[in-house]
N, C-alpha and C positions, 0 to 999 in steps of 0.2 A: 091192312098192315103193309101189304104189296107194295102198292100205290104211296103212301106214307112213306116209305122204305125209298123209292123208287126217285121219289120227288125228294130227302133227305141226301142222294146223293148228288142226283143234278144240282142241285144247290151247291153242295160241297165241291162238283168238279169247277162250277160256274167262280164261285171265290175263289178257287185257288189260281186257275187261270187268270182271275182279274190280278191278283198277285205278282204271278209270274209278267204278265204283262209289264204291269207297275215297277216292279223291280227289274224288267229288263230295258224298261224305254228311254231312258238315259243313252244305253247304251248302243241300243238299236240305232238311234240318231245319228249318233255319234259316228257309227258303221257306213250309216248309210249316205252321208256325208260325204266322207273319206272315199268309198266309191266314186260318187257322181264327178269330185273334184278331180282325183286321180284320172276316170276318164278322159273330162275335159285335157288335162293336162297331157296325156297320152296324144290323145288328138293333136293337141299342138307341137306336140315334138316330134310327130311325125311329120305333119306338116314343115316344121323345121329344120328336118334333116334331109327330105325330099330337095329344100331351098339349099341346103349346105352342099350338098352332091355339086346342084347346077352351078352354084356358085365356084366349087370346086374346079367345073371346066369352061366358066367361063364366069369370070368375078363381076361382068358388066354384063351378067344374064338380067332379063328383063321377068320380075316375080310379081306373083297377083296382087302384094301388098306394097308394094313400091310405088306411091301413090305420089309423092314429090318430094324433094330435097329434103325434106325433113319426115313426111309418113314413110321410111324405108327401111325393112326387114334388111334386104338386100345391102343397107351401108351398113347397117348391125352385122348382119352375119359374116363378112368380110373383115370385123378387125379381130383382134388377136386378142380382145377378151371374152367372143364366141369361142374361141379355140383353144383355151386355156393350158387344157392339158394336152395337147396336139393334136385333139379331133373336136370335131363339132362337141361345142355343148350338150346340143339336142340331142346326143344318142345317150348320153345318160338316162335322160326324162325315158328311152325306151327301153333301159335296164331297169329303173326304178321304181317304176309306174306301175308293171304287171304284176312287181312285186308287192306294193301297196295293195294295187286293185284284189290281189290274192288273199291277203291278212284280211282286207273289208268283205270278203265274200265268205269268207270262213269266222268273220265275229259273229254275219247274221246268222250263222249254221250255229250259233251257239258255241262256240269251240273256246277255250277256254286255255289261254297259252300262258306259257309259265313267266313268271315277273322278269326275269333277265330279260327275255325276250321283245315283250313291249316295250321294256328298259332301252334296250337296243335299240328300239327301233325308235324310240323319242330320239334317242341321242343324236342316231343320226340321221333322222330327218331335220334335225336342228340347224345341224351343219349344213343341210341343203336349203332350212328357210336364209341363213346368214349369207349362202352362194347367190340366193337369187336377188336378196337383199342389193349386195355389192354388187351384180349385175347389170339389177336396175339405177343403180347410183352410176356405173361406168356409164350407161346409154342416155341418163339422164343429163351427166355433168361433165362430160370426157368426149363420148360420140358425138353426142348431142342429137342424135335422131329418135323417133319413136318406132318401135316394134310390137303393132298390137296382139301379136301371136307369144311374143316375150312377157309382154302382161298379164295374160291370160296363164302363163306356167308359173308366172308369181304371186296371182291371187291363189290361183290353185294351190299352189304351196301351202301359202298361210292357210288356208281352208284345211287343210290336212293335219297340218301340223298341229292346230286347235284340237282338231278331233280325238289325233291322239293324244297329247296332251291333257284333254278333259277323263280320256278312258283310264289313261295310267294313273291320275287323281284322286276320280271314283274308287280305281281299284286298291289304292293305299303302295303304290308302288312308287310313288316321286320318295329322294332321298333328304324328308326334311323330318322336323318334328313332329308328334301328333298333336300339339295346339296350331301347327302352321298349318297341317293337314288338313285339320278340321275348320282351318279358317277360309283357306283355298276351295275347299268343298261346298262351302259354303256359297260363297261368290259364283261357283258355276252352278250351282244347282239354283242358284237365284237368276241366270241366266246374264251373267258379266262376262262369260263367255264372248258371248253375242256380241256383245257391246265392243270390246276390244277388236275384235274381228270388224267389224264394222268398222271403227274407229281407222282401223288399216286400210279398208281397201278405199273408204272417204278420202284418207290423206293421197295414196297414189293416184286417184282420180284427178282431186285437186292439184296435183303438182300435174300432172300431164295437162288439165287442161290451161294451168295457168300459163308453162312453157308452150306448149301445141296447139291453143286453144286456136289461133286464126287459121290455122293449117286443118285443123279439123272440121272447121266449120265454116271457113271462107270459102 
């Protein structure tokens, strides 16, 4: 009966865990994502704001990615849509980032934060995917140079943004219906997620190499 008994519960511990698994891997992903991107992203705003100093004393500083008239961090980070709000861009990316990186290291703890909050925090990482957005369109159609350190904090971006955006979905926290909910839900758990994300960082690829492309590879 011991034994019987014994082997009745490993069982029971062993489904439940598969459960819990199941029902947390959605989100676990999603978590772990939002980490690895936000690091990246880190990274390069460091990197960016390291370039923003030098350039600060001396705007014809010679930087590791200034590679010629058109691969230049350095003619990006000199005009005044790096500088928007009177300082470098990049020190945003090191206000923003360790706070994302924080929310992503406390979803994998299981932590379980109240709907405003995630609310919040879509909201305004929204505002930040639309900044890097027009960012990229200023360097793109305005500077005209490439910044592959700038690119890098705009995939990131969108990598985030998804993330969160797929969590506050699952968790029935987006401000729609529940047919729309349920149709949204849908779509990502069929993994269209993916697919749009994709579809994103395809098109920035493609425009960089169509404009860049001999500069990159000549």
């Amino acid at each position: 009966m011991s034994e019987i008994s014994m082997s009745e519960i490993s069982m029971s511990e062993i489904s439940m865990s598969e459960n819990t698994v199941k029902e947390r891997a959605p989100h676990f992903k999603a978590f772990v994502t939002m980490l690895v991107s936000s690091l990246l992203s880190l990274t390069a705003s460091l990197v960016l704001s390291i370039d923003a100093i030098k350039l600060a004393k001396d705007p014809n500083a010679s930087l590791s990615c200034n590679v010629n008239a058109v691969i230049s961090c350095g003619k990006v980070g000199v005009s005044w849509q790096s500088n928007l709000l009177g300082f470098p861009n990049a020190f945003l990316g090191l206000i923003c980032e360790p706070v994302v990186i924080t929310v992503a290291m406390a979803g994998l703890s299981r932590v379980k934060f109240p709907k405003w909050f995630t609310r919040a925090a879509l909201t305004v990482y929204f505002a930040g995917l639309l900044f890097a957005f027009w960012l990229f369109s200023q360097s793109y159609f305005v500077i005209k140079a490439f910044c592959p350190w700038c690119l890098l904090v705009t995939i990131s971006t969108v990598t985030v943004f998804a993330s969160m955006f797929r969590i506050n979905a699952l968790e029935g926290n987006l401000p729609i219906s529940e047919r729309a909910s349920e149709f949204v839900n849908r779509k990502l758990l069929g993994g269209w997620d993916s697919v749009v994300v994709t579809f994103i960082y395809s098109v920035l690829i493609l425009l960089v190499i169509f404009k860049y492309g001999s500069s990159l590879f000549g």
